[in-house]
Structure formats: structure tokens, C-alpha cells
N, C-alpha and C positions, 0 to 999 in steps of 0.2 A: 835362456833369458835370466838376467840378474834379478831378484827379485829382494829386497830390505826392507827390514823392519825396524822403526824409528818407535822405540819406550820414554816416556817421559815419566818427571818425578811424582807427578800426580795426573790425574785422569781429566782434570780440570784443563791444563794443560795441552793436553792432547787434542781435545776437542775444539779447545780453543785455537789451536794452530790448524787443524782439520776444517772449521768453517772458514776463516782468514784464506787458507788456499783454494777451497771452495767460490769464494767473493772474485778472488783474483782470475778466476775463468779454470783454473789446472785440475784436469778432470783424473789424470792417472793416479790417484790417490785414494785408500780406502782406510775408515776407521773399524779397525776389528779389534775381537778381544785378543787379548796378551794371549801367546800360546803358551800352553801347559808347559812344557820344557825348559821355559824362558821367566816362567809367573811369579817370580820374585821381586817381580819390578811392579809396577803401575798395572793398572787393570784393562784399561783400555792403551793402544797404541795406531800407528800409522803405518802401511803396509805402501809400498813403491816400485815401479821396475826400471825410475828415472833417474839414473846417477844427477841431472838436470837438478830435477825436483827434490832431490835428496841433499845435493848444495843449499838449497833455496830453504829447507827446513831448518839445516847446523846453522849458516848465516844468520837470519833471522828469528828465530823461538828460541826463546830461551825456557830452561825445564828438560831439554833436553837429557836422559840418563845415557842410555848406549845407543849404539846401532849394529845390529844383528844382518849377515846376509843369508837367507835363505837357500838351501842348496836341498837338491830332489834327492836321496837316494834310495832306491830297491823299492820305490813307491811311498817313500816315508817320506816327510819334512826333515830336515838336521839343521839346526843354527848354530852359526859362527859369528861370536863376539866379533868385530871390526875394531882396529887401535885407531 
């Protein structure tokens, strides 16, 4: 399963596109904090398993910084910047 993570420029941000998709009905989405690995960016972020819903965020919010995909290995997390 694909799983990505969407960092915005500020936390304000994040939340603010997290409720917006929240209104909109789109339930596959969670507001978690930034992972250690990654915490150079924004404090809070947007976690997804929907390439769908992942369209739906770069389209519309802006604040957007990267998108990170999540990959499992040997029981760890590893993130991979996305171009």
C-alpha cells in the first residue's frame, strides 16, 4: 500500500486544508505530526494512501512544501522526497 505524506509551509496550513477535506466528506486522510526524519519542514502534516486525494491536495492548497512517499522497510518507516 502507497502511503504519502504531504508537509506544508506552515502548520496553519495543514490544518487548514485537513478541515476543508474533512467538510468535503474524504475520510482517508490524517493530521499527524511531521516525522522525526523529515522535521525540517512544518510541524504538523497530512498522511494519505490516495494517489486520488493526493491530486486533490497539490491542486487545490496552496502552502504546499514536498511530498514524501512512505515506504516500510525491516519494520522501520524510510521517506522518499517525490519530484
Amino acid at each position: 500500500m502507497e502511503v504519502f505524506i504531504i508537509t506544508f509551509q506552515h502548520g496553519n496550513y495543514a490544518l487548514a486544508a485537513f478541515n476543508r477535506l474533512q467538510e468535503r466528506g474524504i475520510k482517508n486522510v490524517q493530521l499527524i505530526q511531521t516525522p522525526f526524519s523529515i522535521k525540517n519542514e512544518c510541524d504538523l502534516c497530512i498522511k494519505t494512501n490516495d494517489r486520488r486525494t493526493l491530486n486533490i491536495i497539490l491542486n487545490e492548497f496552496r502552502g504546499v512544501s514536498n511530498v514524501y512517499s512512505q515506504i516500510n522497510r525491516n519494520g522501520r518507516n524510510v521517506y522518499k522526497l517525490l519530484p
